[in-house]
Every structure is written in C-alpha cells, then in structure tokens.
N, C-alpha and C positions, 0 to 999 in steps of 0.2 A: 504493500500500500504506500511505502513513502516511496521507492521509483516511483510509481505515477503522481505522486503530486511535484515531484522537481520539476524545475524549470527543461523544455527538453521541443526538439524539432518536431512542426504537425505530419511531415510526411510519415504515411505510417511503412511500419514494421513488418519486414521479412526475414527478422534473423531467428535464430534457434531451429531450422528445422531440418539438419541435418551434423552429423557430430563430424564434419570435416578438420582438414587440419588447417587452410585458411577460413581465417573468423569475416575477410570483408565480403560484400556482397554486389554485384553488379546486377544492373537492373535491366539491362538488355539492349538501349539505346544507346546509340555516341553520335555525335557530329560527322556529318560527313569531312568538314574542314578542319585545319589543325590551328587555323589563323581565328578565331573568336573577338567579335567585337560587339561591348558591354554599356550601357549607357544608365544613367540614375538618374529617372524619371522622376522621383519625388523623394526630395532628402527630411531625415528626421528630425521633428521639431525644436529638439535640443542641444542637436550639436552642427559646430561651426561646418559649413560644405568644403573647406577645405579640408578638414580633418576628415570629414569620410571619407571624401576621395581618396587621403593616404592609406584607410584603413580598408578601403576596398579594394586600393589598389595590390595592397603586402597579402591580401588576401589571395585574390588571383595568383600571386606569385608565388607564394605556396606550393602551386600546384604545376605552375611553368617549368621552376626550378625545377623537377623531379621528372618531367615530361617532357615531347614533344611539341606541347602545347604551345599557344603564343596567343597572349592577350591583350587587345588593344580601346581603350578608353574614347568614346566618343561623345561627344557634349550636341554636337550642332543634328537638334530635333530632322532635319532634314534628311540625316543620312543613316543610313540602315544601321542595326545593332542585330545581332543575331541575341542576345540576352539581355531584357529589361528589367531593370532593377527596381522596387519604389517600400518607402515605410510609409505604411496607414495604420488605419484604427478600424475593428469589429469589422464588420460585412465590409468588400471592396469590390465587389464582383467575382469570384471563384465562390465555391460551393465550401470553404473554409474559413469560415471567417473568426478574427482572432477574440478572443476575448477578457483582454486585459491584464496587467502585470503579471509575472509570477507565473505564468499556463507554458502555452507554445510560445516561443518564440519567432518563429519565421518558419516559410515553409520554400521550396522550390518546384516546380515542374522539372521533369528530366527532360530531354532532347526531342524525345517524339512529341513532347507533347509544349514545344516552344521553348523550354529553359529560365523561362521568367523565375526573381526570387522578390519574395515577399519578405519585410520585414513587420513585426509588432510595434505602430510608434508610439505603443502606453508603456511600452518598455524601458529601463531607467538606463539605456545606450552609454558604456561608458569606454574611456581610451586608456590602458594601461593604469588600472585601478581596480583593487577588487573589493569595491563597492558597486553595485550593480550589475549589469551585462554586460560583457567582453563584446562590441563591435566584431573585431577580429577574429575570435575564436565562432562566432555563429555565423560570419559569413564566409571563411572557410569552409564550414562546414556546410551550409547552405547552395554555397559556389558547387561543392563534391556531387548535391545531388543533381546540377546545372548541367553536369559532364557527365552522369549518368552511376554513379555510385547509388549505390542503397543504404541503407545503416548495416554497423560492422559488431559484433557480437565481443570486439575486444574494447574495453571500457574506458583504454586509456585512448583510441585513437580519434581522433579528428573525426570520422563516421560514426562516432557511439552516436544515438540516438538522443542521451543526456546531457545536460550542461550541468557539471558540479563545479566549478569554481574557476577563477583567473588563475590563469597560467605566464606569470612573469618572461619565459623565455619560449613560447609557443612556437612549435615545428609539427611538422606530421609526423605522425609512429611509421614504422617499418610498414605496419599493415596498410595503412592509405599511402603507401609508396607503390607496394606489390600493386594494390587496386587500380591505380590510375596507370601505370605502365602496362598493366595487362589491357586497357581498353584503347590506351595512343601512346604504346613506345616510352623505350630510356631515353633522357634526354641524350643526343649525341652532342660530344665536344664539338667547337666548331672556335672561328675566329672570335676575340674576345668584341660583343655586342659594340655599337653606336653608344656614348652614353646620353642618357634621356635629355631632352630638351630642357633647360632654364627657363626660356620661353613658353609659357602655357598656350601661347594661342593654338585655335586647331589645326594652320597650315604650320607649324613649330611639328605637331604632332605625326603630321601627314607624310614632312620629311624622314622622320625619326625614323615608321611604320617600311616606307620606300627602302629606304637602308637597310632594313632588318633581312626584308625582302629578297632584297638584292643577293644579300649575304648567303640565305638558305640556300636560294634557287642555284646557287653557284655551289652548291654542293653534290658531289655527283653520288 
C-alpha cells in the first residue's frame, strides 16, 4: 500500500511478468529516425524557462550520451518537432488527467502513438534540491518512455516506475543503458562534437544541428 501512494509515473505497468535476467522493458515502438527534435509547448508555472530548458535539455542527454540518438531543441512554433513537451493541470485533453500534488507525476506517449510528454504543473518542480520534485530525474524518465522504454523492475534505475527521492549526482543505471542501446545502438566514437552555440537564436541553432550532421553523414 505505501508503493502506490509514492509519488511515481501515470504510464502504466508491465513489469513482473516474467523472472528474466534483464529487469528493463521495451515497449515495442522506436522512431524510425535517430535525429529527434523536441519543443516545450507550455512551460511550468514556477520555474524560470531558462532553467527548464537546461533541465530538459541534460535530460535528453542522458540518453544521447549512451546512444545513437541525437536531440535537437526547437522553439520556433512553425517548425516540426517530432516530441511535444507541455506542464498543465487535471484534464488536458488525453484520457489521463492529473490530479494534483503528491499522485503521478507526468506521463508520456511512446513513438507509435506521437511521443508527447506530459508534465503535473500542481507539482512542486524543483532544480537540484531535495525538496520537492526533481525536474530532471522525471523527465528522464519521462523522455525513456518518449523513445519507447516501459518501466524497468530494477528500483534503482531511471525506468522504475517510482520517484523516491533527489539524486545529487543522477546518471542512468547499467539497466536503462542495456535498454536504450538495445532499441538504437552504442553510441559510436566519432570526431569530438561542434561545441553548442552561445548564441541562442534558432539560426545559432540550425548551424550547430548542420554541423552535427555533416559530421555523422561523413561516417562510413
């Protein structure tokens, strides 16, 4: 009875049903691309929009680092996102709707079915503090079911199901390692990256993106 009243992710649960020797769970969907680009459609009431951006940004990269994967931020409403991001309150249109402090936290769609992540904005969002809710450690987590993870049956890892506390030094466990390479690949070394734009604007960005690009495709 006290798991279910922690704080803990609304996607539901398909782990325990078999005594394998990996505990992560995939869900069956992946992106056809490996280039993912992510936009936040409605930031949370509480904290400053630069600071999510960073925390959704170290978020995403999480998941880069360890993979194939490559994630690219876009702001201008005009141009495509394959993942929309937004924090609201109770009903928001999906057939989940939150219902304040302390409950779920966020939920996500997996890939077949869009990737959109939801966040809780009655939730008390915090940055490197373990008062409230870790930003970072739930959209990690959140991100995981974006790419197509399911919850993971080992407790310490970034796919548990649960939120039990701030993690000062947050990384993924070995097991949301195995899980995201088994759906897109170890990352492969390659030339050391462009480093990110100073300049925020989105042609700052677009050059960044071209570069990165350039780089991969030049990889035989």
């Amino acid at each position: 009875m006290k798991m279910m009243s922690m704080p803990r992710c609304g996607v539901k649960d398909k782990i325990g049903r078999s005594k394998r020797v990996k505990r992560y769970e995939l869900q069956g969907s992946t992106w056809k691309t490996k280039h993912l680009k992510y936009r936040i459609i409605k930031y949370p009431s509480k904290l400053q929009r630069e600071t999510v951006d960073l925390m959704i940004r170290k978020a995403f990269d999480l998941w880069s680092n360890r993979s194939e994967l490559m994630f690219e931020p876009v702001t201008d409403p005009k141009r495509f996102a394959n993942i929309e991001i937004k924090f609201v309150k109770g009903k928001h249109g999906d057939d989940s709707p939150f219902e304040g402090p302390g409950g779920v936290l966020g939920h996500a769609f997996f890939p077949e079915s869009g990737g959109d992540i939801h966040f809780d904005d009655e939730e008390s969002w915090t940055i490197d503090s373990a008062m409230g809710t870790n930003l970072l450690q739930v959209a990690n987590h959140e991100i995981g079911h974006s790419l197509g993870l399911s919850h993971s049956d080992e407790v310490d890892a970034a796919m548990s199901p649960l939120y039990t506390e701030y993690i000062p030094k947050y990384m993924l466990h070995n097991d949301d390692i195995q899980a995201i390479q088994k759906l897109y690949g170890m990352k492969i070394e390659r030339e050391q990256d462009p480093e990110l734009p100073s300049d925020p604007t989105e042609d700052a960005w677009n050059k960044f993106w071209d570069r990165i690009l350039m780089q991969y495709n030049n990889v035989d």
